[in-house]
N, CA, C and O atoms as a Tinker XYZ file with bonds, in Angstrom:
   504  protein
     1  N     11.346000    3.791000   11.033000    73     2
     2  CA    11.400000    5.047000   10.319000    64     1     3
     3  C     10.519000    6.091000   10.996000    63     2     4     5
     4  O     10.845000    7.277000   10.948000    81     3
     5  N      9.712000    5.800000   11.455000    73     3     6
     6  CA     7.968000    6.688000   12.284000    64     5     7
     7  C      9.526000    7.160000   13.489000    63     6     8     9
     8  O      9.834000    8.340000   13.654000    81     7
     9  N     10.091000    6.309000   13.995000    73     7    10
    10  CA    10.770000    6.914000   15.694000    64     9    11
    11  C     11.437000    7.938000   14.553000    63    10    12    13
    12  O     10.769000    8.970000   14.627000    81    11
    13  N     12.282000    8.067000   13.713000    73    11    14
    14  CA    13.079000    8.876000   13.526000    64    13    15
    15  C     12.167000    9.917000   13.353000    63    14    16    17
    16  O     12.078000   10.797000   14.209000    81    15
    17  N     11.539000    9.920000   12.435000    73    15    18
    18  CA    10.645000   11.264000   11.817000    64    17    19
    19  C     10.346000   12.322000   13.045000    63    18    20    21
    20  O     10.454000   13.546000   12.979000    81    19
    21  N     10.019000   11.687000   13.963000    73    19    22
    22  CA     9.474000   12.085000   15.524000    64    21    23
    23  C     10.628000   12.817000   15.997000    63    22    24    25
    24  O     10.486000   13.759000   16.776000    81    23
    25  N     11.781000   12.439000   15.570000    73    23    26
    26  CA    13.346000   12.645000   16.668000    64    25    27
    27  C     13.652000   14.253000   15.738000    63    26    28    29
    28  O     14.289000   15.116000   16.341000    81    27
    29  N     13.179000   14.538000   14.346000    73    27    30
    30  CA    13.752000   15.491000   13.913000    64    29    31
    31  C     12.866000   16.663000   14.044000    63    30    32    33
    32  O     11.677000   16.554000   14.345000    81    31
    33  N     13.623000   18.101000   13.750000    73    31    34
    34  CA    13.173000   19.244000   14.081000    64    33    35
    35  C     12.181000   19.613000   13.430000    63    34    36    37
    36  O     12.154000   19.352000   12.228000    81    35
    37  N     11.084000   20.329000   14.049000    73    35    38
    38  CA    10.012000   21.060000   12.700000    64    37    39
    39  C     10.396000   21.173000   11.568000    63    38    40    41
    40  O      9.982000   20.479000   10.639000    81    39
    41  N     11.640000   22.480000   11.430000    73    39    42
    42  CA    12.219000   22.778000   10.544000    64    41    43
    43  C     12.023000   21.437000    9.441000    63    42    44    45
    44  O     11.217000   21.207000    8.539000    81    43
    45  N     13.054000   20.785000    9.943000    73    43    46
    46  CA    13.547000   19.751000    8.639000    64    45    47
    47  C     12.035000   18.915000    8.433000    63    46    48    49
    48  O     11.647000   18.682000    7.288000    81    47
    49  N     11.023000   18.384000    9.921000    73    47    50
    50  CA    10.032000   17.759000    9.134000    64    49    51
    51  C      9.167000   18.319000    7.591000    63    50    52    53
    52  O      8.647000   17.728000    6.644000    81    51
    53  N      9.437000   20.306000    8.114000    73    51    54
    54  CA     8.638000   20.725000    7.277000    64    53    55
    55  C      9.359000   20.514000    5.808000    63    54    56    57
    56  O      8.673000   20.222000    4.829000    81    55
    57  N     10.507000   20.648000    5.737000    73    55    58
    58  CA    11.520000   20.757000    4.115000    64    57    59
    59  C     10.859000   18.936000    3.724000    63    58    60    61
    60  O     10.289000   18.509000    2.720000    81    59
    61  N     11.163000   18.415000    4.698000    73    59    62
    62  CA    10.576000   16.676000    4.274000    64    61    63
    63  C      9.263000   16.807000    3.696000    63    62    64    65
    64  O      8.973000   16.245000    2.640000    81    63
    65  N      8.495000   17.491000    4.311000    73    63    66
    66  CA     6.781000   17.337000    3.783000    64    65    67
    67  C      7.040000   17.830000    2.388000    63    66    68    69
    68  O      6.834000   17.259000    1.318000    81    67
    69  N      7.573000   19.098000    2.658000    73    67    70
    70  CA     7.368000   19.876000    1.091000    64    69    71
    71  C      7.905000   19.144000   -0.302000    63    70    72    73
    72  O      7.499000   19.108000   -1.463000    81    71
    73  N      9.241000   18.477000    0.558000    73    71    74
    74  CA     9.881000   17.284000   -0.651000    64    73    75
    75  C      9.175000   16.259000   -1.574000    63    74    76    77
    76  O      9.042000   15.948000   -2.757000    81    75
    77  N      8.731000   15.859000   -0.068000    73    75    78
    78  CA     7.387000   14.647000   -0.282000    64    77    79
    79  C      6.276000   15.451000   -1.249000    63    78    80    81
    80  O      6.369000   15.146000   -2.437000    81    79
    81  N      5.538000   16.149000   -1.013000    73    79    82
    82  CA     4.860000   16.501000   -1.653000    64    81    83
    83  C      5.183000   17.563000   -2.959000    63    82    84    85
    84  O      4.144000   18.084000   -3.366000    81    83
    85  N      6.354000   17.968000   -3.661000    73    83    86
    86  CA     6.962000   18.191000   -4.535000    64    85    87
    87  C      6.794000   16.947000   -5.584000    63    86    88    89
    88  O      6.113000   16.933000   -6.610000    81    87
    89  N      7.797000   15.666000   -4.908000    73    87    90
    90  CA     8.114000   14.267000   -5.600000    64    89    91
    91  C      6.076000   13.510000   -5.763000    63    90    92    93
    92  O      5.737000   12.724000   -6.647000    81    91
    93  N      5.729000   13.710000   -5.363000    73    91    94
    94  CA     4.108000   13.087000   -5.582000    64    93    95
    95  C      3.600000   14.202000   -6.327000    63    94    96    97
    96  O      2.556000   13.848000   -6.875000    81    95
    97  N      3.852000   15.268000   -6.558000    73    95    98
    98  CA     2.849000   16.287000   -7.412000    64    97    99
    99  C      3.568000   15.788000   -8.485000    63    98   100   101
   100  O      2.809000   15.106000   -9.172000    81    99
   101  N      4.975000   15.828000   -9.053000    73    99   102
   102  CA     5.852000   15.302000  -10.594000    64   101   103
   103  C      5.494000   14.017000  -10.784000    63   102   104   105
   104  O      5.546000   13.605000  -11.943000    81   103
   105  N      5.143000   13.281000   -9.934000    73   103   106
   106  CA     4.681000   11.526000  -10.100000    64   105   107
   107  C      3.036000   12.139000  -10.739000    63   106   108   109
   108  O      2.453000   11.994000  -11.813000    81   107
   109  N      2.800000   12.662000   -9.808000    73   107   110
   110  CA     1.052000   12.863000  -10.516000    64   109   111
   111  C      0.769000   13.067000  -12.129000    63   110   112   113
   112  O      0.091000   12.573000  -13.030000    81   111
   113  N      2.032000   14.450000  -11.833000    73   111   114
   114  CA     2.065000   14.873000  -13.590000    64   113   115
   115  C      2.089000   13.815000  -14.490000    63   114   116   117
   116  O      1.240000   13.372000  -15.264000    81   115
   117  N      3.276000   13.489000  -14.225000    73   115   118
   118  CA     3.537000   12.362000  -15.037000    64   117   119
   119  C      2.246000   11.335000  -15.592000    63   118   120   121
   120  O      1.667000   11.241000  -16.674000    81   119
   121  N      2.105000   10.566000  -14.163000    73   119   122
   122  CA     0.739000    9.810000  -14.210000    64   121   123
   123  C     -0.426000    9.907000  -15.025000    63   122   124   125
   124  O     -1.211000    9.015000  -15.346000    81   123
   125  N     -0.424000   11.520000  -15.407000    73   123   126
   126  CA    -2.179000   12.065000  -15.576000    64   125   127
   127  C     -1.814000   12.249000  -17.238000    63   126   128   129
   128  O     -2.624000   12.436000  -18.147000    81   127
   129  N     -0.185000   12.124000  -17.343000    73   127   130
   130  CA     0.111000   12.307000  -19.086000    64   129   131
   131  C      0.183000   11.033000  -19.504000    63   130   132   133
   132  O      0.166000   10.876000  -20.724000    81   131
   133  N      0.267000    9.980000  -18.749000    73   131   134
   134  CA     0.043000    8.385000  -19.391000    64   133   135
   135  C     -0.876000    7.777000  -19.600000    63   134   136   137
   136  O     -1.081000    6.921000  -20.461000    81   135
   137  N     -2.020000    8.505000  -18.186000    73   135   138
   138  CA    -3.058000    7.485000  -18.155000    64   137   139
   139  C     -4.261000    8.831000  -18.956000    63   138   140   141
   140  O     -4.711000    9.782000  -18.318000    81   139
   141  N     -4.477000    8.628000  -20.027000    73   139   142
   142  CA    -5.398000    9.777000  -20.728000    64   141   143
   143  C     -7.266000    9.718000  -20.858000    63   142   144   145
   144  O     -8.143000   10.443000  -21.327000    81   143
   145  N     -7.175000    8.143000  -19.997000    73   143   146
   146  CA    -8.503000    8.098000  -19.987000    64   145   147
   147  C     -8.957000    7.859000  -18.725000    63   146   148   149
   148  O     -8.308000    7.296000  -17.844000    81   147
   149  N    -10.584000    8.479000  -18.586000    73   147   150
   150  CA   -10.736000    8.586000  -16.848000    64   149   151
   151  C    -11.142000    7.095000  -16.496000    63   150   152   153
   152  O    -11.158000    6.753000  -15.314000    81   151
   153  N    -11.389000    6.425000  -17.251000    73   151   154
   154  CA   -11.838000    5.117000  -16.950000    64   153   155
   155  C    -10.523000    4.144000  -16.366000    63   154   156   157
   156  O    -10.325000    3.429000  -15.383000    81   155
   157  N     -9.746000    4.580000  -17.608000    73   155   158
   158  CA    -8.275000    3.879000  -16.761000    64   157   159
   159  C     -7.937000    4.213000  -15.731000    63   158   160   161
   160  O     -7.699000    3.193000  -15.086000    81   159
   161  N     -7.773000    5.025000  -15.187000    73   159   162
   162  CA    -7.420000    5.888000  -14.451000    64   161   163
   163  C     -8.140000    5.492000  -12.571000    63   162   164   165
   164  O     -7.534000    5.529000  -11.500000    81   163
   165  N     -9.762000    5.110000  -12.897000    73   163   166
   166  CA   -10.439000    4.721000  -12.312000    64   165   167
   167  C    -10.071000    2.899000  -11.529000    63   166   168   169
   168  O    -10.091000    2.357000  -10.424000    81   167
   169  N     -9.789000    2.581000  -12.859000    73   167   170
   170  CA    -9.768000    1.142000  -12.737000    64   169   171
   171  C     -8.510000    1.082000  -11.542000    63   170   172   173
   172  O     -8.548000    0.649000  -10.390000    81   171
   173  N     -7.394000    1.703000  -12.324000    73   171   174
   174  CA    -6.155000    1.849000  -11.520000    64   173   175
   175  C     -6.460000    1.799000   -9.967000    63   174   176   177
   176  O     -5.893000    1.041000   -9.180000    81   175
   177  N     -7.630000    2.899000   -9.580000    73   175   178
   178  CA    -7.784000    3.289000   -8.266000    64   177   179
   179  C     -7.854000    2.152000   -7.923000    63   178   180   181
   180  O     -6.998000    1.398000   -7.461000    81   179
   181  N     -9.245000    1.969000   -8.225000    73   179   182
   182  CA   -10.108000    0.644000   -7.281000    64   181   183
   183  C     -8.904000   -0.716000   -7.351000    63   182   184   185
   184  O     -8.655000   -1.649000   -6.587000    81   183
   185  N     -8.534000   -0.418000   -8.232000    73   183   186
   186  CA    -7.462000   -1.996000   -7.971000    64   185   187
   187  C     -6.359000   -1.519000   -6.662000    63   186   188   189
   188  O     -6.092000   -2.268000   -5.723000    81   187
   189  N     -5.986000   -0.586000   -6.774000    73   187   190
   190  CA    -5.270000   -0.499000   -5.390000    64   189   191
   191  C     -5.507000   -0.603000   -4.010000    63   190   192   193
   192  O     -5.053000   -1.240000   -3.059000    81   191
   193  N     -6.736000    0.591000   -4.317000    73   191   194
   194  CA    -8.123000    0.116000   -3.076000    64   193   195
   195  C     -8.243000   -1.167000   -2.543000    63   194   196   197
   196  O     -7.876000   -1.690000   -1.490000    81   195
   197  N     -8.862000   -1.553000   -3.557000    73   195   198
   198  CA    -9.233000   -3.034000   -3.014000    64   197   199
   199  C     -8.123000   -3.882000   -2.833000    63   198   200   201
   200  O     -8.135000   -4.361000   -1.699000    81   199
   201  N     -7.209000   -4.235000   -3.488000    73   199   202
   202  CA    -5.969000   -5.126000   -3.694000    64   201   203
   203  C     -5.205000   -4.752000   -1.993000    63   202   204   205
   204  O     -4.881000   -5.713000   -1.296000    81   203
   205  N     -5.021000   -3.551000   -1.559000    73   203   206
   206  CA    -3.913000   -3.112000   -0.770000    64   205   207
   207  C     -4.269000   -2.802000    0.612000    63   206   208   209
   208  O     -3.576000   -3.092000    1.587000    81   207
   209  N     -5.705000   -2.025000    0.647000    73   207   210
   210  CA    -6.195000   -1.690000    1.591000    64   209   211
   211  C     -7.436000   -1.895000    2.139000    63   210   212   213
   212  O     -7.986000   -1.116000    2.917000    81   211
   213  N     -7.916000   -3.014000    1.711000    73   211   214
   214  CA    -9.364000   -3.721000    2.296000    64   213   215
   215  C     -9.258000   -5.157000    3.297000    63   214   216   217
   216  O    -10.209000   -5.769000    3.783000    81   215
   217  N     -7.797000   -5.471000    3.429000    73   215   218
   218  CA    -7.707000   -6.122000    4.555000    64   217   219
   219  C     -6.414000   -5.869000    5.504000    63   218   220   221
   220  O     -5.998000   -6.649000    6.360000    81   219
   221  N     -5.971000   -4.836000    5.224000    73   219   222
   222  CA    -5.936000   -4.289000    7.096000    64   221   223
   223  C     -7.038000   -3.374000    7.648000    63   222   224   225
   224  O     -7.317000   -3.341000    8.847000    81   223
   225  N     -7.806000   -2.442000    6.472000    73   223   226
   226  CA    -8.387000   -1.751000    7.439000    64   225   227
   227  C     -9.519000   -2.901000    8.050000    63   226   228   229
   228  O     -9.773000   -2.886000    9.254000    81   227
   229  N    -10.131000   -3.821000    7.206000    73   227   230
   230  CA   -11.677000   -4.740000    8.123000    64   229   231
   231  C    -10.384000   -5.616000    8.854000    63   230   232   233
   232  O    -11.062000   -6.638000    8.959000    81   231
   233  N     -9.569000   -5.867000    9.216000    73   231   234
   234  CA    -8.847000   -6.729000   10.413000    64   233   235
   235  C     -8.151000   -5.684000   11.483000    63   234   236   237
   236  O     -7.920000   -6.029000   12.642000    81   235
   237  N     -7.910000   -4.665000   11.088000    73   235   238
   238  CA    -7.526000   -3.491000   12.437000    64   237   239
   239  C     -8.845000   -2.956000   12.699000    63   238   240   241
   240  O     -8.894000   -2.394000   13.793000    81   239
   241  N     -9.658000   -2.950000   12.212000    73   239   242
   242  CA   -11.536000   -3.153000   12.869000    64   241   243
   243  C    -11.841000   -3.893000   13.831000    63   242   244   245
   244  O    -12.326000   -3.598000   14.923000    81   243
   245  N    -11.511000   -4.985000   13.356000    73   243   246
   246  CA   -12.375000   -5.941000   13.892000    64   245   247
   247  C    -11.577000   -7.487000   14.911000    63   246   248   249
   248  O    -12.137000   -8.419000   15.487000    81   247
   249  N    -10.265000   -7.184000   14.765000    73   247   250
   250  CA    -9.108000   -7.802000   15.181000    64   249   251
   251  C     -9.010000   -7.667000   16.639000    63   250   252   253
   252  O     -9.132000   -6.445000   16.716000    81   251
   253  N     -8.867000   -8.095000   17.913000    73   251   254
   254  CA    -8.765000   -7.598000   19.071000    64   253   255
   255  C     -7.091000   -7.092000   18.944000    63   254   256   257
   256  O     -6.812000   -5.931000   19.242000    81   255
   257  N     -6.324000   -7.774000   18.616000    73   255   258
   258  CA    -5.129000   -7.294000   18.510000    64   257   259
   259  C     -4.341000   -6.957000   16.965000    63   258   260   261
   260  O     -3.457000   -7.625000   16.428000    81   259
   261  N     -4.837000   -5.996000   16.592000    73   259   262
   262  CA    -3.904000   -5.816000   15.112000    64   261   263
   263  C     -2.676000   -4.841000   15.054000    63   262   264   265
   264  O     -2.569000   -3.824000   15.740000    81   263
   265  N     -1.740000   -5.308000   14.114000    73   263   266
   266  CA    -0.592000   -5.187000   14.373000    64   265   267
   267  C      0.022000   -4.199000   12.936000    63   266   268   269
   268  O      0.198000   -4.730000   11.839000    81   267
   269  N      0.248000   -2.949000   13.154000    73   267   270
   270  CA     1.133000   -1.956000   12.676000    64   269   271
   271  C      2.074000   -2.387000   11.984000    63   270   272   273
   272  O      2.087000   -1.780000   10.914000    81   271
   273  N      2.878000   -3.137000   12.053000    73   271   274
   274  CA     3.605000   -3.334000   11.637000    64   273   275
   275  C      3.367000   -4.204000   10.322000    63   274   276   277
   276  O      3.786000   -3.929000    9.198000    81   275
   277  N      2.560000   -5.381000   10.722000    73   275   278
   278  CA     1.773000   -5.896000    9.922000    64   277   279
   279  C      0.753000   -5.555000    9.098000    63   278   280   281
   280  O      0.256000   -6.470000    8.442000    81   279
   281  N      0.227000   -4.225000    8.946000    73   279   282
   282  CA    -0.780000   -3.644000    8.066000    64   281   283
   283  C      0.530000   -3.166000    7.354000    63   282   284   285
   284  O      0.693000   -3.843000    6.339000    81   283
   285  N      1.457000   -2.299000    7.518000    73   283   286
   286  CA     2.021000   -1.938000    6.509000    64   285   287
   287  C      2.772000   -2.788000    5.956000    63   286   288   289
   288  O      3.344000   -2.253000    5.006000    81   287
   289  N      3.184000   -4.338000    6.136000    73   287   290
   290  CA     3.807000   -5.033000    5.236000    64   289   291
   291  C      3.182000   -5.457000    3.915000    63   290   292   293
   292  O      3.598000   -5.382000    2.759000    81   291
   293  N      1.762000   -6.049000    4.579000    73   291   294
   294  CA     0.850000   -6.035000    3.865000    64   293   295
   295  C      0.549000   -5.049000    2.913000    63   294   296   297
   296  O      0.636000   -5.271000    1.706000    81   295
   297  N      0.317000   -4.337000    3.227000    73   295   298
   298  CA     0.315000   -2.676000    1.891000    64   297   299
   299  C      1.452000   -2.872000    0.746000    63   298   300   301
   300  O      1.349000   -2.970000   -0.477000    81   299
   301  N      2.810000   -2.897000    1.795000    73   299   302
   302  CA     3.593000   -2.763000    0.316000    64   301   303
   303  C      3.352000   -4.385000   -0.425000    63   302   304   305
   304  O      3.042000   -4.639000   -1.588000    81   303
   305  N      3.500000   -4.901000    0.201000    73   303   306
   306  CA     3.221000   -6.243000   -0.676000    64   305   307
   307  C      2.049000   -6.825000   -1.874000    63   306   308   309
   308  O      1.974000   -7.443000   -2.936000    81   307
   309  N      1.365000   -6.245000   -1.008000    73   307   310
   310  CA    -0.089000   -6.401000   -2.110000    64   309   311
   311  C      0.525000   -5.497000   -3.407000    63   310   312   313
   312  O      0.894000   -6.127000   -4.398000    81   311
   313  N      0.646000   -3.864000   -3.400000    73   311   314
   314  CA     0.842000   -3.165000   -3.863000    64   313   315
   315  C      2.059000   -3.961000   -4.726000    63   314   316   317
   316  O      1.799000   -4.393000   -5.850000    81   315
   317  N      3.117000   -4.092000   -4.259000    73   315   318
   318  CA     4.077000   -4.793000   -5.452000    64   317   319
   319  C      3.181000   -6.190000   -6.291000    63   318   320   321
   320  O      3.032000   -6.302000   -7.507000    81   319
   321  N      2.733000   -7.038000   -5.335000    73   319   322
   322  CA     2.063000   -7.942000   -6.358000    64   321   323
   323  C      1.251000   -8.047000   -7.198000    63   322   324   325
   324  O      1.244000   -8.948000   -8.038000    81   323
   325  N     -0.004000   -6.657000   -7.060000    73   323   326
   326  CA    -1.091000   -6.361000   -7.928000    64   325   327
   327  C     -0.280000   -5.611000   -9.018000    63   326   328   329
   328  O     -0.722000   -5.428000  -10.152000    81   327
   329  N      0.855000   -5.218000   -8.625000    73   327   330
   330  CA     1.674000   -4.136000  -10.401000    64   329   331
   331  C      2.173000   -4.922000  -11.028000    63   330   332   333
   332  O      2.024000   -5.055000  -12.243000    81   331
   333  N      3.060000   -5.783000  -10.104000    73   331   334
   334  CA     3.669000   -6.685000  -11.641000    64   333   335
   335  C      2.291000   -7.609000  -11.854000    63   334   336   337
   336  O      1.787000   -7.425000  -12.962000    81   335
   337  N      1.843000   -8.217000  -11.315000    73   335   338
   338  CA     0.353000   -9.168000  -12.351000    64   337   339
   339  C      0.145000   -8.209000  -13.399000    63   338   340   341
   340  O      0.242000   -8.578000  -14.570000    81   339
   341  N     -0.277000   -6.386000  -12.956000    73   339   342
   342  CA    -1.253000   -5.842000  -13.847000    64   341   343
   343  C      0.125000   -5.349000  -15.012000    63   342   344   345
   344  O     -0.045000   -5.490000  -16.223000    81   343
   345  N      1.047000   -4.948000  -14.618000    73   343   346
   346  CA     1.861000   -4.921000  -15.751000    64   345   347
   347  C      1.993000   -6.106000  -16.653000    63   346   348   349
   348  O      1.826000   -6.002000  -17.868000    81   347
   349  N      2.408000   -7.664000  -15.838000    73   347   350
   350  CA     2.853000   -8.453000  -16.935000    64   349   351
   351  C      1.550000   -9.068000  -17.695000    63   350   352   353
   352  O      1.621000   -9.774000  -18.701000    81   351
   353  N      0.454000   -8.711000  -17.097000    73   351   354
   354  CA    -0.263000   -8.602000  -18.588000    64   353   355
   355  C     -0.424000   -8.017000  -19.310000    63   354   356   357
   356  O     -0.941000   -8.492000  -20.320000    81   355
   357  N      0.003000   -6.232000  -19.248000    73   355   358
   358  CA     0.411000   -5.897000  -20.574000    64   357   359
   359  C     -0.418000   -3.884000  -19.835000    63   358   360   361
   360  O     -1.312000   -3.799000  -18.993000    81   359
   361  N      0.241000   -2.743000  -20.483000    73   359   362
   362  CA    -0.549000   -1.939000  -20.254000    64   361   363
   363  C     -0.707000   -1.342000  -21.153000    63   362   364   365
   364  O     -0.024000   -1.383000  -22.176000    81   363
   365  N     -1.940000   -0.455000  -20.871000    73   363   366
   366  CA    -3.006000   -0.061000  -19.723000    64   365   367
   367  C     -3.478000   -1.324000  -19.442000    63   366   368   369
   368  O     -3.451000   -1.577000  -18.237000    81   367
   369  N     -3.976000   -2.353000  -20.272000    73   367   370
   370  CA    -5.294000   -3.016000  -19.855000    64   369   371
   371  C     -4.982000   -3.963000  -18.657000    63   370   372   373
   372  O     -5.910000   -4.616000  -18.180000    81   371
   373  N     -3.801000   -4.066000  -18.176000    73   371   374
   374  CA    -3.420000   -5.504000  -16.992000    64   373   375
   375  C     -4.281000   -4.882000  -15.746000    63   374   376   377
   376  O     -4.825000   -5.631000  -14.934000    81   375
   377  N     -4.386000   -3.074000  -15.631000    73   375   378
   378  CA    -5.023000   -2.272000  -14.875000    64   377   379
   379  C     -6.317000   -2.765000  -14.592000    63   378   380   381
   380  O     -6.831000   -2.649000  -13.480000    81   379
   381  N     -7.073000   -3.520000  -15.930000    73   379   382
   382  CA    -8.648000   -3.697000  -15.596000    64   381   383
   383  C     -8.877000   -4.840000  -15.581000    63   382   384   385
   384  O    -10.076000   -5.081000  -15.714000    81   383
   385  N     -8.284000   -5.637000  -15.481000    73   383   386
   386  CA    -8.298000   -7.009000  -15.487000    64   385   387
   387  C     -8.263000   -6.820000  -13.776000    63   386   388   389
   388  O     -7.697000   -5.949000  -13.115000    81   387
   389  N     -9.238000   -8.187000  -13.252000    73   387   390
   390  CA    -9.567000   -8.507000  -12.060000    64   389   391
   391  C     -8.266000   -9.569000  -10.991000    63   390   392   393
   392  O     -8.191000   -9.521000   -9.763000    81   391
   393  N     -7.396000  -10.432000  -11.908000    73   391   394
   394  CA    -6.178000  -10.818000  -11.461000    64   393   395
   395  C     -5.806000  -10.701000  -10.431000    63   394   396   397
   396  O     -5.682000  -11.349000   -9.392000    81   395
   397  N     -5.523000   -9.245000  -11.041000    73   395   398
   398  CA    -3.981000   -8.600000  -10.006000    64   397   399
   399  C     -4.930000   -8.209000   -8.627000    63   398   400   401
   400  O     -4.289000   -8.384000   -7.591000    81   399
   401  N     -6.146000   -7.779000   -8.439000    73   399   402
   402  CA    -6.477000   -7.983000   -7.584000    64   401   403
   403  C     -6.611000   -8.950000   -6.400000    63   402   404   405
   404  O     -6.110000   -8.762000   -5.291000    81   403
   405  N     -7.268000   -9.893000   -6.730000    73   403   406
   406  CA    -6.875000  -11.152000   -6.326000    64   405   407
   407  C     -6.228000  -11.577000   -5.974000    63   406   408   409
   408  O     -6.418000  -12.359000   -5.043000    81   407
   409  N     -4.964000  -11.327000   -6.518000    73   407   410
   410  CA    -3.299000  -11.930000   -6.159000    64   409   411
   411  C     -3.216000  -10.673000   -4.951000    63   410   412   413
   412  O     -2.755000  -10.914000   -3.835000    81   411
   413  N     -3.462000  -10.016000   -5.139000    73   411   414
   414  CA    -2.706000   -8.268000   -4.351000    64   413   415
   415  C     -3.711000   -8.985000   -3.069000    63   414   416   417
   416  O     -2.967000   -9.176000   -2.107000    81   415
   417  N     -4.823000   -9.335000   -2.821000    73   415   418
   418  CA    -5.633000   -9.479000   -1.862000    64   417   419
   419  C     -4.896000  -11.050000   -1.102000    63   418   420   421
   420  O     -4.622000  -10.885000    0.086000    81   419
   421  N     -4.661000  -12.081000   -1.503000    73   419   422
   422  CA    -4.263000  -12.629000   -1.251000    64   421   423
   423  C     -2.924000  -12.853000   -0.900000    63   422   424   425
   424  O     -2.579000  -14.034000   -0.857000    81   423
   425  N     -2.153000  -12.059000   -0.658000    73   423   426
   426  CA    -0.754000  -11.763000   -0.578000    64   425   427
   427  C     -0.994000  -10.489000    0.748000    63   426   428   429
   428  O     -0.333000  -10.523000    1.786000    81   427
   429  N     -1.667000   -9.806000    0.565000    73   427   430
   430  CA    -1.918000   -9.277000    1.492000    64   429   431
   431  C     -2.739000   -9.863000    2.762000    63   430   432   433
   432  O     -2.734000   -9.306000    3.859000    81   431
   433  N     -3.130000  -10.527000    2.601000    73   431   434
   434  CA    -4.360000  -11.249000    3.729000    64   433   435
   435  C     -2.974000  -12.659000    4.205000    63   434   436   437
   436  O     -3.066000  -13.215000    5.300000    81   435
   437  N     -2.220000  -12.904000    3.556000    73   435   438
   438  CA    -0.722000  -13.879000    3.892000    64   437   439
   439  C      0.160000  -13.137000    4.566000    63   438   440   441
   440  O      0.437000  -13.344000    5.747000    81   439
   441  N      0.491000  -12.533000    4.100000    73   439   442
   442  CA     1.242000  -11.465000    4.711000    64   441   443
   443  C      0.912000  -10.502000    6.225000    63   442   444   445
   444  O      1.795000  -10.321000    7.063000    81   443
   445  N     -0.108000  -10.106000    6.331000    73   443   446
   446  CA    -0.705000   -9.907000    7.644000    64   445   447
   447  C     -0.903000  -10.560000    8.568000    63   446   448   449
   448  O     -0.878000  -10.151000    9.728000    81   447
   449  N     -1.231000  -12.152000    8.065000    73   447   450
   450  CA    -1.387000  -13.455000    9.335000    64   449   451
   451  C      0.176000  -13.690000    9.272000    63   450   452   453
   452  O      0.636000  -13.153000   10.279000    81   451
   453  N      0.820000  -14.052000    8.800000    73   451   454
   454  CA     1.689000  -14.267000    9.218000    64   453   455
   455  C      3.005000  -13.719000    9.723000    63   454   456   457
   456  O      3.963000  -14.330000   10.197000    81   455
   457  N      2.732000  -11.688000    9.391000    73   455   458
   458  CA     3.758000  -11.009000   10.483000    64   457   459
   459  C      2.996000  -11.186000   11.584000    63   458   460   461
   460  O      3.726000  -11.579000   12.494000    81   459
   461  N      1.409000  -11.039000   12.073000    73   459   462
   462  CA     0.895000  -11.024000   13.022000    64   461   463
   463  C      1.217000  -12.041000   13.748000    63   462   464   465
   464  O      2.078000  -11.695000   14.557000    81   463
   465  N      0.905000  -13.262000   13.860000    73   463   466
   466  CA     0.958000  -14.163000   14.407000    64   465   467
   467  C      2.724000  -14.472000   14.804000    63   466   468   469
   468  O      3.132000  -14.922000   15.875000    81   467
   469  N      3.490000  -14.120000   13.718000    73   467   470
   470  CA     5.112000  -13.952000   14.286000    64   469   471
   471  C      4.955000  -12.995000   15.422000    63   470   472   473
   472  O      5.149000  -13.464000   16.544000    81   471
   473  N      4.664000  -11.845000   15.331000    73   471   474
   474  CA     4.940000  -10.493000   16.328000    64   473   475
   475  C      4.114000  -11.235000   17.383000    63   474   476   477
   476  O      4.826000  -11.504000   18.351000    81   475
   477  N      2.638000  -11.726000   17.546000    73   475   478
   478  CA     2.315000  -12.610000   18.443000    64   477   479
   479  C      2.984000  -13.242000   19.717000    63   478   480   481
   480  O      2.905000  -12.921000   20.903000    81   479
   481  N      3.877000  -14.559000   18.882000    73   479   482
   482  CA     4.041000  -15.375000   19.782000    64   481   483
   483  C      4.998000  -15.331000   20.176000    63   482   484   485
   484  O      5.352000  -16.379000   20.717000    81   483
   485  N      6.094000  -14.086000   20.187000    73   483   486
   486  CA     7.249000  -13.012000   20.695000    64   485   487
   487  C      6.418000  -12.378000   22.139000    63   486   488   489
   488  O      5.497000  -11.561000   22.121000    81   487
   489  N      7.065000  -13.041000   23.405000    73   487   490
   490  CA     7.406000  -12.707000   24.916000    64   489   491
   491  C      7.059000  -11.095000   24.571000    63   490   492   493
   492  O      7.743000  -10.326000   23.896000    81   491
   493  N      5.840000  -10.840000   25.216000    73   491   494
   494  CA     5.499000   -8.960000   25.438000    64   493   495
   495  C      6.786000   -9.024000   26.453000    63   494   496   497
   496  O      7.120000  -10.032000   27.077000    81   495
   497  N      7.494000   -7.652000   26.500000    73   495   498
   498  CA     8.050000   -7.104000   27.515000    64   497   499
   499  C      7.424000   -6.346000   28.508000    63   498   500   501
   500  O      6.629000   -5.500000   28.099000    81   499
   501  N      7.562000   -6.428000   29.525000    73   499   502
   502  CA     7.405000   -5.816000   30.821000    64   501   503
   503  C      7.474000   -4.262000   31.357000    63   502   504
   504  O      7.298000   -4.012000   32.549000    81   503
């Protein structure tokens, strides 16, 4: 998807940004009329934070070879597994419960070794 974005004209990248950021300002709205307390709201963060994005960024740190492709599988994955845990325990509160973290971290830290190590032991080309 990154090669295409690259292949199209200013023009249209710019109508894309504005889209994009149209569709995330109505998600926000939305968001900020459900979640009415800042604490929830908070919890939400840090569970994503931590759940989604605390092990690609310390392994594309510290990794001699980390793999793009593999940080973002990892992302969406965690991210799907920490929502349904924190949903199917019930909302708001599945949000503050420590769980879905856990699961989101561990699914993500699976998911990264093992696109990595696939993309790995695939013949570099020349």
């Amino acid at each position: 998807m990154i090669g295409q974005v690259t292949k199209i004209s200013k023009r249209k990248l710019l109508w894309l940004m504005r889209i994009t950021a149209l569709v995330l300002g109505a998600f926000m709205i939305v968001a900020v009329e459900a979640i009415s307390e800042v604490l929830l709201a908070l919890d939400i963060a840090y569970l994503y934070l931590t759940a989604d994005l605390i092990i690609p960024t310390v392994v594309g740190l510290y990794w001699k070879r980390p793999s793009p492709i593999a940080a973002k599988l990892s992302i969406v994955c965690a991210v799907a597994m920490a929502t349904a845990i924190a949903l199917s325990l019930g909302w708001p509160g599945g949000f503050s419960e420590l769980e879905p973290m856990f699961y989101g971290l561990l699914v993500s830290v699976i998911v990264y070794l093992v696109v990595s190590f696939l993309r790995l032991s695939k013949p570099e080309k020349k």
